[in-house]
Structure formats: structure tokens, C-alpha cells
Backbone as CSV, one residue per row, in Angstrom:
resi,resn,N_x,N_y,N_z,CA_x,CA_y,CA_z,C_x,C_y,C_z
1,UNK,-23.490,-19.667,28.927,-22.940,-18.316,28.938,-22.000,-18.147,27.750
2,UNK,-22.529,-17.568,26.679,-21.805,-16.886,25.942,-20.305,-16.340,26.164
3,UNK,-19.146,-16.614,25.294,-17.726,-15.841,25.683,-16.954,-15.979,24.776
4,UNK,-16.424,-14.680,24.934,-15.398,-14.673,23.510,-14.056,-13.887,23.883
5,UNK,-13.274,-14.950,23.999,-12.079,-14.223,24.563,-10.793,-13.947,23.794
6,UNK,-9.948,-13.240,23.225,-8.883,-12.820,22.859,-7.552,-12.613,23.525
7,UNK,-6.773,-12.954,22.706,-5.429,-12.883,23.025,-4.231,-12.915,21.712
8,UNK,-3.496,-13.134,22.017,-2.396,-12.336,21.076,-1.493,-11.345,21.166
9,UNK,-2.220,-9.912,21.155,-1.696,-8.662,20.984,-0.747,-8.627,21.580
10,UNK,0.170,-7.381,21.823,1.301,-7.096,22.169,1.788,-5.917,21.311
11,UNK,3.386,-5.757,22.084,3.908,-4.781,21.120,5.228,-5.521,20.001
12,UNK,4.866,-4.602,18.589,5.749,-5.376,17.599,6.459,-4.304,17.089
13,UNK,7.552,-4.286,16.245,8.592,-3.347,15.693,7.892,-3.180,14.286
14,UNK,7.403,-2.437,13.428,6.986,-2.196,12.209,7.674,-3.415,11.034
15,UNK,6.629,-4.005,10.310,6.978,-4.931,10.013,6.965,-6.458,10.457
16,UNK,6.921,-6.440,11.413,6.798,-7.624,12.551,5.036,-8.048,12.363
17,UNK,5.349,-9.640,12.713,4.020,-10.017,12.801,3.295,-10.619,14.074
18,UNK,2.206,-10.852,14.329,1.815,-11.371,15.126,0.364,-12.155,15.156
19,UNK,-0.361,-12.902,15.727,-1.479,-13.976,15.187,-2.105,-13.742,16.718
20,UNK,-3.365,-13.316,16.348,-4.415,-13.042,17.279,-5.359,-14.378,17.629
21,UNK,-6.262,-14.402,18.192,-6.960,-15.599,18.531,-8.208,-15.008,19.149
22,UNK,-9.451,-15.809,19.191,-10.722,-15.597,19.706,-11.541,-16.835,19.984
23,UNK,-10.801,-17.357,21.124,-11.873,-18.405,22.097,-12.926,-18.270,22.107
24,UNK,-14.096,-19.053,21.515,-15.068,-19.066,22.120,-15.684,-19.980,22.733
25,UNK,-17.109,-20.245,23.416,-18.029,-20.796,24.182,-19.454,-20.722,24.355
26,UNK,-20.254,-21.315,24.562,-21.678,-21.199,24.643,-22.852,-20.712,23.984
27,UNK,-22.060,-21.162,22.148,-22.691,-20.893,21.436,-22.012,-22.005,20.460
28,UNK,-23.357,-22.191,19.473,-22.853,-23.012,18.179,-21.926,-22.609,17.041
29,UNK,-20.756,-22.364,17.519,-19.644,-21.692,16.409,-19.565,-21.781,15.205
30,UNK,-19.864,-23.243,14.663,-19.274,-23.419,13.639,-20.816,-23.379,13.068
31,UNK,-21.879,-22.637,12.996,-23.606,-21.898,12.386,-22.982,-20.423,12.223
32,UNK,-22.090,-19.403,12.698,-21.881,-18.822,12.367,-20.304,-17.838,11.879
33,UNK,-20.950,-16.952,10.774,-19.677,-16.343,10.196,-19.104,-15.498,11.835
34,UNK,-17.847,-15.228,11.379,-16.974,-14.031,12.525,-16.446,-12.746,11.672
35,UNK,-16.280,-12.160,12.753,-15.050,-11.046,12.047,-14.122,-10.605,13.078
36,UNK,-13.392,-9.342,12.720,-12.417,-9.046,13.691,-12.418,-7.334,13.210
37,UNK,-12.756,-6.921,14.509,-12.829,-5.209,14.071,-11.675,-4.619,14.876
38,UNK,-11.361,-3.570,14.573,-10.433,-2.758,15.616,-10.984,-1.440,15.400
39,UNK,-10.371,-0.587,16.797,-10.667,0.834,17.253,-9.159,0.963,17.738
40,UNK,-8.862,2.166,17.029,-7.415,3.215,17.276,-8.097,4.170,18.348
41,UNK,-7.354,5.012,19.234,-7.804,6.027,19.651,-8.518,7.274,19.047
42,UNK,-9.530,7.342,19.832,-10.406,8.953,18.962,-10.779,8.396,17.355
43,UNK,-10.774,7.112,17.043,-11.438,7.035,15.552,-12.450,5.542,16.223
44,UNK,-13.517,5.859,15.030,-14.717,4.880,15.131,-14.092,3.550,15.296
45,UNK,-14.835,2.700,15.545,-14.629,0.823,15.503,-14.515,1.089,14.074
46,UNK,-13.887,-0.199,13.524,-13.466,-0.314,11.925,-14.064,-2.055,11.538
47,UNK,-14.543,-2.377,10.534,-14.208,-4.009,10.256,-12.744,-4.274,9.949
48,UNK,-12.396,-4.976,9.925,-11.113,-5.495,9.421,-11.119,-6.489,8.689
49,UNK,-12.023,-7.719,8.783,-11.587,-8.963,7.824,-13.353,-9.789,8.889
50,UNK,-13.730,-10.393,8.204,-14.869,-11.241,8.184,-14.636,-12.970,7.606
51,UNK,-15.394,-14.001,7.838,-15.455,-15.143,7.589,-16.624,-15.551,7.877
52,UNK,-17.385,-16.472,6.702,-18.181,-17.227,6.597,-17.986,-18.298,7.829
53,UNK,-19.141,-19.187,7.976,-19.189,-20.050,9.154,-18.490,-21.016,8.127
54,UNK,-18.617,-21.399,7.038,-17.439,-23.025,7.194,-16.065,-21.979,6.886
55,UNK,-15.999,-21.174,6.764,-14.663,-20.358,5.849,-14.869,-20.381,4.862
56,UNK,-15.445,-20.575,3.988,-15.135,-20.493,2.644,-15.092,-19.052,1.380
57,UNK,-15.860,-18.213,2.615,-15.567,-16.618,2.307,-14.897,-15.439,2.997
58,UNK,-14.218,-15.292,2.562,-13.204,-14.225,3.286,-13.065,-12.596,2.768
59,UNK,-13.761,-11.545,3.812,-13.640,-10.170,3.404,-12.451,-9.019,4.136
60,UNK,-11.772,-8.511,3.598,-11.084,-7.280,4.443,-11.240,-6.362,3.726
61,UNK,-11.147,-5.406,4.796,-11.023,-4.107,4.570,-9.460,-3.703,3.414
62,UNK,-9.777,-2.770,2.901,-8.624,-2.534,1.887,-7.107,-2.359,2.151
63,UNK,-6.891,-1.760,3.974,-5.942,-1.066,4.362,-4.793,-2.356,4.449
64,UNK,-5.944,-3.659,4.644,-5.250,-4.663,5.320,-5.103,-5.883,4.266
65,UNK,-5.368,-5.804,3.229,-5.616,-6.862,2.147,-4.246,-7.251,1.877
66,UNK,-3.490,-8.037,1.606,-2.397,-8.909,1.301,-1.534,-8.922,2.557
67,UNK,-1.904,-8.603,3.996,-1.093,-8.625,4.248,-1.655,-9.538,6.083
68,UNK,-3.119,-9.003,6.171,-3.546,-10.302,7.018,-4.676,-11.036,6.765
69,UNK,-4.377,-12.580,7.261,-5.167,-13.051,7.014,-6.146,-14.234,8.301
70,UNK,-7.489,-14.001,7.778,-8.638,-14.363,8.638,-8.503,-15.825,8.921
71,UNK,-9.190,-16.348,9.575,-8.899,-18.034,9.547,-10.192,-18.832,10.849
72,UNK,-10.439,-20.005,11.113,-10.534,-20.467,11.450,-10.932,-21.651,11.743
73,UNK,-11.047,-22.725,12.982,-11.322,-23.896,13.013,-11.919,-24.061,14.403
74,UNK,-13.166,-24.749,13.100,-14.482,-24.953,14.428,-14.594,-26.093,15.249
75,UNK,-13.357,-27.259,15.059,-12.973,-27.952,15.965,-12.707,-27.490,17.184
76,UNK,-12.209,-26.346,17.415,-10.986,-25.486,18.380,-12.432,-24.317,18.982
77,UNK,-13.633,-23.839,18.164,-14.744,-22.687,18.114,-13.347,-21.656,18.261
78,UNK,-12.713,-21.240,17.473,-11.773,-20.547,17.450,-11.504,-20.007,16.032
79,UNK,-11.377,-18.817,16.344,-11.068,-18.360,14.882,-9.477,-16.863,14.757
80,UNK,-9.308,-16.860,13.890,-7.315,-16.072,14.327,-7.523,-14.961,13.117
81,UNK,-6.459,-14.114,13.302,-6.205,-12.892,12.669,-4.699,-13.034,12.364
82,UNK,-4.116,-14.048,11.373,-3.081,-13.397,11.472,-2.136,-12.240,10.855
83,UNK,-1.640,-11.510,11.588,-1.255,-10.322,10.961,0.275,-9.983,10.478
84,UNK,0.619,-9.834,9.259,2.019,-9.713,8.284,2.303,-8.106,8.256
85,UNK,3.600,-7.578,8.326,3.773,-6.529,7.625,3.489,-5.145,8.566
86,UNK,3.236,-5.733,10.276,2.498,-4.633,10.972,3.246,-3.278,10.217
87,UNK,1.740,-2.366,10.422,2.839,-0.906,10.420,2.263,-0.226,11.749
88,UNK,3.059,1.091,11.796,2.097,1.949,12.709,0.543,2.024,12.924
89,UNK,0.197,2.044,12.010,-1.265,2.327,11.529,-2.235,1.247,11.944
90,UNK,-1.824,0.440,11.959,-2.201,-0.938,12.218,-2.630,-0.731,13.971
91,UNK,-2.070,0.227,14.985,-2.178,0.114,16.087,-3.707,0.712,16.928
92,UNK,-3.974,-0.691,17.495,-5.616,-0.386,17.870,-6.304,-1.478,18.813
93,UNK,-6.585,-1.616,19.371,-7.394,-2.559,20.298,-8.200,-3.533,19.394
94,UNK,-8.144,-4.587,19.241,-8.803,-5.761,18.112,-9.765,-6.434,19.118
95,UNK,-11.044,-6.583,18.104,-11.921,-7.032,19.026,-12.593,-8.234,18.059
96,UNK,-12.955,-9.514,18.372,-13.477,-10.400,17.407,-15.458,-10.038,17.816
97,UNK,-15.714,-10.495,17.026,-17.259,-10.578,17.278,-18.325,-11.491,16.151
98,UNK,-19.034,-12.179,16.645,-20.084,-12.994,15.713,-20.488,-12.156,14.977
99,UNK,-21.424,-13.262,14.184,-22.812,-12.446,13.534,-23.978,-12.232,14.122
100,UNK,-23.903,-12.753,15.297,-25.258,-12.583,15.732,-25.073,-11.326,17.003
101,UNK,-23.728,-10.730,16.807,-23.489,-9.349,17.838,-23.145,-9.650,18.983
102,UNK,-22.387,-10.798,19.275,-21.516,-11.341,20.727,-20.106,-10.524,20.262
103,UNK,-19.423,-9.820,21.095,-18.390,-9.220,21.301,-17.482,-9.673,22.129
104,UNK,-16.052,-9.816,22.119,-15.228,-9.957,22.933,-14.447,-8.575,23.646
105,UNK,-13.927,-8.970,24.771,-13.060,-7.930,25.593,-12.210,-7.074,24.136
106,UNK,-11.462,-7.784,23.790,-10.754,-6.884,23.016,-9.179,-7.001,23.427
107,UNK,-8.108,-6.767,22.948,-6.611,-7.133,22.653,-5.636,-5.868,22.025
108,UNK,-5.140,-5.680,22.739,-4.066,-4.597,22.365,-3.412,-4.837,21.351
109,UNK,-3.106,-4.105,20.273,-1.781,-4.409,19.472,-1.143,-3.234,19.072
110,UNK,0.015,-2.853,19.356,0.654,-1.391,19.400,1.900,-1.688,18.643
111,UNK,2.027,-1.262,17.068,2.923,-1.226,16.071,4.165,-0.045,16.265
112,UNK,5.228,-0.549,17.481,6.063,0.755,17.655,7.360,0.147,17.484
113,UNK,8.397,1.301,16.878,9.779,1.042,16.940,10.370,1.690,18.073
């Protein structure tokens, strides 16, 4: 059985950081790349940042470039988001997902002062 579970999120003060996570299971992790998308209210799912299966390539989206970064270790089938610099904008339900279209529940993260 396939599973991909998340955790992390929470609420942070603008500026504040925080490091997401995506457990997985019942699949060969370290054969494939990940990513990490988020959805704000009333706007589409977004990518956010992607990784090759060993890591050795790393993509984000523009909004988020210097300030989080993708990661993981396939010792752990785990892969992290960590995130620098939250702002408002940043606030959205984060969801990790393979390449082969396994999705996780998804993780709150709400950027408020």
C-alpha cells in the first residue's frame, strides 16, 4: 500500500521558517524524482520545487527561489521542503507527490502575524 504522509506545517509570523516532511511507503523511493505543490484558497494547485530521484536536480518555481529549499534522503524514503523567509503569500495547504502521481494528504502552512 502506497503512502505518503506529511507533516510540518503550522502557523509562523512572516519571516519565520519552518521544514516540511513527506514519509513515504510501498513504493521504491529512491527510482523516483518528488515534488512539493501547494494550493491557497480559490487558486489552482501550484508546483513549488521538484527533485530528481538521487537529488542531483533541483527545480522551483520563481516565487520561491532563494528562499526554500527541496531535499531528500532515500535512506529515510523521505524527502523535506525546507522553507526560509515565510511571507503571507506563502500560505496554502502543501502537498508532496511522486512522479508516478501518488499524492499525499497535504499540510497546512498559514504565514500570519
Amino acid at each position: 500500500q502506497v503512502q505518503l504522509v506529511e507533516s510540518g506545517g503550522g502557523l509562523v509570523q512572516p519571516g519565520g521558517s519552518l521544514r516540511l516532511s513527506c514519509a513515504t511507503s510501498g513504493f521504491n523511493f529512491r527510482s523516483y524524482a518528488m515534488s512539493w505543490y501547494r494550493q491557497a484558497p480559490e487558486k489552482e494547485r501550484e508546483l513549488v520545487a521538484s527533485i530528481t530521484n538521487t537529488g542531483g536536480y533541483r527545480n522551483y518555481v520563481d516565487s520561491v527561489k532563494g528562499r526554500f529549499t527541496i531535499s531528500r534522503d532515500n535512506g529515510k524514503n523521505t524527502v523535506y521542503l525546507q522553507m526560509n523567509n515565510l511571507k503571507p503569500e506563502d500560505t496554502a495547504v502543501y502537498y508532496c507527490k511522486s512522479s508516478t502521481g501518488w499524492w499525499g494528504q497535504g499540510t497546512q502552512v498559514t504565514v500570519s502575524s
